[in-house]
C-alpha positions in Angstrom: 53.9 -25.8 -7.1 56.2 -28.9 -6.8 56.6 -29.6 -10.8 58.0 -26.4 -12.4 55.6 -25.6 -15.8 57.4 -23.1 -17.6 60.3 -20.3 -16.5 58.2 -17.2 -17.8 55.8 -15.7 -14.8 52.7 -15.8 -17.6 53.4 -19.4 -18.8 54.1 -20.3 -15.3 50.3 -18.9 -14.1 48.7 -20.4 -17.4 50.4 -23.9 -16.0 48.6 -23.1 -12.5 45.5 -22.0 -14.1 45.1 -25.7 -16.2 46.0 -27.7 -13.0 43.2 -25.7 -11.4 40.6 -25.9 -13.7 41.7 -30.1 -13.8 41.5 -30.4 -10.5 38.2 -28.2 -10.0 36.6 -30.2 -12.5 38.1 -33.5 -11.7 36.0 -32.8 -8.2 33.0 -31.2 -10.0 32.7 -34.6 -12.2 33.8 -36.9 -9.9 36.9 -38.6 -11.3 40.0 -38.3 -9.8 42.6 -35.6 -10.1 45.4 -38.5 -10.4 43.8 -39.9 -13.4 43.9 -36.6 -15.6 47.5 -35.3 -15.7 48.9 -32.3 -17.8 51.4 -33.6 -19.7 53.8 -30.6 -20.3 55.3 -31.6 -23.9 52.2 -32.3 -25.7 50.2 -28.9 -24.6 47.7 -28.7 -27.4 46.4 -32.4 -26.0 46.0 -31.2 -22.4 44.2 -28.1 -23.7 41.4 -30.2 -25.8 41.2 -32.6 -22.5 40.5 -30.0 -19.7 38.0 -28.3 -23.5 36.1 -31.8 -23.0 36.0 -31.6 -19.3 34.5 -28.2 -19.7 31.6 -29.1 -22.4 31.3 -32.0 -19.6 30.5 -30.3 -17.0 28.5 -28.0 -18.7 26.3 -30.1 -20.5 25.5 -31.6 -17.1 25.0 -27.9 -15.3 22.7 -27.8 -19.2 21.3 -31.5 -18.2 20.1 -30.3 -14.5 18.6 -27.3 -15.3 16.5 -28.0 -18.7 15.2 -30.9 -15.6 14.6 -27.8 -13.4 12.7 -26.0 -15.6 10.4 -28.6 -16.7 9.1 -29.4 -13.4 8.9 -25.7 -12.9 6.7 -25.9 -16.1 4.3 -28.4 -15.0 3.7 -26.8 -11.8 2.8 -23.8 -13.7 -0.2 -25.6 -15.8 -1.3 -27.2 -13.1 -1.9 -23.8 -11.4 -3.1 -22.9 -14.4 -5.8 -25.5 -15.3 -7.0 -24.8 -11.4 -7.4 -21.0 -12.4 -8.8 -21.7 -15.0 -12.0 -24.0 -13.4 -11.5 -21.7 -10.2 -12.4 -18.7 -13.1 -15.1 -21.1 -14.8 -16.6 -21.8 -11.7 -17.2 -18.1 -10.6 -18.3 -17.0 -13.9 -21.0 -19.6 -13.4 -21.7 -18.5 -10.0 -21.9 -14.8 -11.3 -24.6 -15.6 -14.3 -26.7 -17.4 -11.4 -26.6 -14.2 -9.2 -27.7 -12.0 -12.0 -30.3 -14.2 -13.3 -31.3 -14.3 -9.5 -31.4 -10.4 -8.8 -34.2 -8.0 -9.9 -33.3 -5.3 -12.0 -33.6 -2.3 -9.2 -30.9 -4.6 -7.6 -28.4 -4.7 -10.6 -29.2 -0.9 -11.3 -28.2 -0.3 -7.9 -25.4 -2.8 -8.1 -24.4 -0.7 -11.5 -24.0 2.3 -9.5 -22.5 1.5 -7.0 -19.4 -0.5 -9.1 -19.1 3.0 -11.1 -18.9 4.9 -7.8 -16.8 3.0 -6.2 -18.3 2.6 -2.8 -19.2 -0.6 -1.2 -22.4 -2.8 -1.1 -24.9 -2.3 1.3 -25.6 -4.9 3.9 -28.9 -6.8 2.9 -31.9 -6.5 4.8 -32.1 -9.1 7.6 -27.7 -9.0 7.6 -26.2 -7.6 10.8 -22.2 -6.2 10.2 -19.6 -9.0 11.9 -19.4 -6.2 14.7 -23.1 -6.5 15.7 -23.1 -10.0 15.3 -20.1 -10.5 17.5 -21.7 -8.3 20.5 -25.0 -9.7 20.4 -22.8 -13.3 20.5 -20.9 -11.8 23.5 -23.0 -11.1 25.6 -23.7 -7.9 28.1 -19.5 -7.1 29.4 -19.4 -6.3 32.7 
């Protein structure tokens, strides 16, 4: 450093530190560093100047992220408006099916949700496997 702060090592990295944290925030606010000096007789000033800078440049970091979260918040109930007709619209779709089904069918459906294992194909319904050699032709 060209400009001597202070002749004791601790005052003299203190003097460092505030031209840093000027200059770093000078850049992070966009103002010169030429424009905000440290004036070494009048300390206390310099100290509530870079203080300012500081609540600055936080309230903007504050500014841009209360912006993130918001839009982070309306995507959010917009996913959840579509779950929620997505869920609306199934529920619908389920009361159909069980209005449709006999009872032997939803006894049997019962069952098998309580055992665990998986639907039978219906009568008529061919597996995707079947399907896709019948499709295929005879392989040579």
């Amino acid at each position: 450093m060209s400009s001597p702060c202070y002749s004791v090592a601790m005052d003299l990295g203190v003097c460092q530190l505030r031209n840093f944290s000027i200059s770093f925030l000078s850049s992070l606010l966009g103002t010169e560093t030429s424009s905000v000096k440290l004036d070494n007789s009048s300390s206390g000033a310099s100290v509530v100047a870079i203080d300012n800078k500081i609540e600055q440049a936080m309230d903007l970091v504050k500014s841009h992220l209360m912006y993130a979260v918001r839009e982070e918040v309306e995507v959010l109930k917009e996913q959840i408006k579509e779950l929620i007709e997505r869920n609306s619209q199934l529920e619908q779709e389920n009361n159909l099916l069980k209005n449709l089904a006999s009872p032997e069918q939803l006894a049997q459906f019962q069952a098998q949700v309580q055992s665990g294992s998986p639907p039978p194909s219906t009568q008529g319904a061919q597996p995707p496997a079947q399907l896709a050699a019948q499709n295929s032709g005879p392989s040579a």
